[in-house]
C-alpha positions, 0 to 999 in steps of 0.5 A: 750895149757892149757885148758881153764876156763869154762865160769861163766853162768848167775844165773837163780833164783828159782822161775823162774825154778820152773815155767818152770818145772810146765809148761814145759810140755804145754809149749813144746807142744805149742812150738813144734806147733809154730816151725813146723808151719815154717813161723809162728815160725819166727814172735814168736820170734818177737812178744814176744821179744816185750812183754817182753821190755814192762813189766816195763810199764806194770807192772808200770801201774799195781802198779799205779792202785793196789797201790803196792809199788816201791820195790814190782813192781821192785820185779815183773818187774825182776821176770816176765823178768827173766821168760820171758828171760827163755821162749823165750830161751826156743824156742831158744833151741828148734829150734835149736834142731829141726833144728839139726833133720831135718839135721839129726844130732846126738841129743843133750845130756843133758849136751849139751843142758843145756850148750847151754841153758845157752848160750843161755840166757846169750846172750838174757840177753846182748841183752836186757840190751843194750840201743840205748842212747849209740849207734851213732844216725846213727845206732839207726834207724838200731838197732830199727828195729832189736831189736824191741826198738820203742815199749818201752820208753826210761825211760823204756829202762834205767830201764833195767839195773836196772832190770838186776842188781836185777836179778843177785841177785835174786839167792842169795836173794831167794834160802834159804841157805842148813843150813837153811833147814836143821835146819827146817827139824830138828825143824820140827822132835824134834817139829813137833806139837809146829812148826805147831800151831805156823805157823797155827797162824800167818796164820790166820793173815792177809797178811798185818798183817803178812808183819807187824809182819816179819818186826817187827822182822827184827829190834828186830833181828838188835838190838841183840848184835850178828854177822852179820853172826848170824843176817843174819842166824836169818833173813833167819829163819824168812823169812822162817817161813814167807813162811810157814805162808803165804803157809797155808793162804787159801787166798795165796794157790795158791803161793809156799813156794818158792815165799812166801820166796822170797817175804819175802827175798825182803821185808827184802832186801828193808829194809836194802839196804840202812842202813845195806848193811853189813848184805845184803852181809852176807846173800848173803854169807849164805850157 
């Protein structure tokens, strides 16, 4: 028998490892203590499973009382969800490697775990797109129980494909392209102090400010008479530079370089989804 294709796994963003890294170390200690307690690790699962429907609401209601715009909160709905799908794999694959010790099993290489790992959200991400409106009205009381459905709307629960959409494209939309890394690195060697001043600038700017001037040079970009591969490319730079203004903003310090350039990356998509969706696809193929 041939051997078979390996299966294509959900891509998980980079803001979402980057958080499980920088937590990861407080994280397991509270999920080794959940899961030894026994009878307590069986309602975790449960209880967060319900707070993460509800993040739609949640968030909803934080962008009706902060003013945030549409394409910001549905930002913040799959970023927060993404995370949220990560933690609770986490526990998932935590338990399972508990339980594989107190059998008395062999310990899970690391090529294992990830693979298990990966599995194991693919699977948790099925089971959070799935909505009760597709099911025969004599399973739903049953499918209520088991998956913690009544805790959220139905207008929230048809949101969630929409959500899972936006998270499949979160890889390609928030990793910066290697080439485009690799040009700043050279740009920061040739033109280390001219690079700094210009980004010390635009920082003292104001966020809005800043949002303002990346969008002012998003449609000058448009209107250069270049590929859509070299408008894409320019589009990456600008968001990086973007990043690098908002990293050194005392205000903003405590966001990453890498969210910086993802929210850039979701302004810039908002913007052309609709008029440019060619140039959105070239970005996404940018290496």
């Amino acid at each position: 028998m041939p051997p078979q294709p390996r299966k294509e796994h959900f891509k998980v963003d980079p803001i979402t490892h980057e958080i499980r890294g920088k937590h990861w170390t407080q994280q397991e200690m509270r999920l080794n203590h959940i899961i030894e307690e026994g009878a307590k690790a069986r309602g975790y699962n449960r209880k967060y499973w319900q707070r993460l429907i509800r993040v739609p609401e949640k968030i909803d209601q934080i962008a009706i009382r902060r003013r945030i715009p549409a394409f910001q909160a549905m930002q913040k709905k799959a970023l927060l969800t993404a995370r949220m799908l990560a933690t609770y794999t986490d526990h998932m694959l935590k338990s399972t490697e508990i339980s594989y010790q107190k059998m008395g099993e062999k310990a899970l290489t690391p090529m294992e775990k990830q693979e298990l790992w990966d599995k194991y959200y693919d699977d948790t991400l099925e089971r959070y797109k799935k909505d009760p409106k597709k099911l025969k009205l004599e399973d739903i009381k049953r499918f209520d129980k088991i998956l913690e459905y009544p805790s959220a709307s139905r207008e929230h629960m048809a949101e969630r494909n929409t959500i899972a959409h936006l998270m499949e494209h979160l890889p390609d939309l928030t990793t910066p392209p290697k080439k485009i890394l690799l040009e700043r690195q050279i740009a920061f060697e040739k033109h280390n102090g001219q690079m700094k001043k210009f980004i010390q600038v635009n920082s003292k700017h104001t966020a809005q400010e800043r949002e303002q001037m990346l969008m002012k040079e998003l449609q000058h970009i448009l209107t250069e008479n270049v590929s859509e591969e070299q408008k894409a490319h320019k589009i990456c730079i600008a968001a990086s530079i973007f990043a690098d203004s908002e990293k050194m903003d005392p205000a903003r310090k405590d966001k990453t370089w890498t969210y910086n350039y993802a929210n850039a990356m979701f302004m810039i998509y908002d913007a052309l989804k609709n008029e440019h969706p060619t140039i959105v696809d070239a970005i996404r193929k940018l290496e």
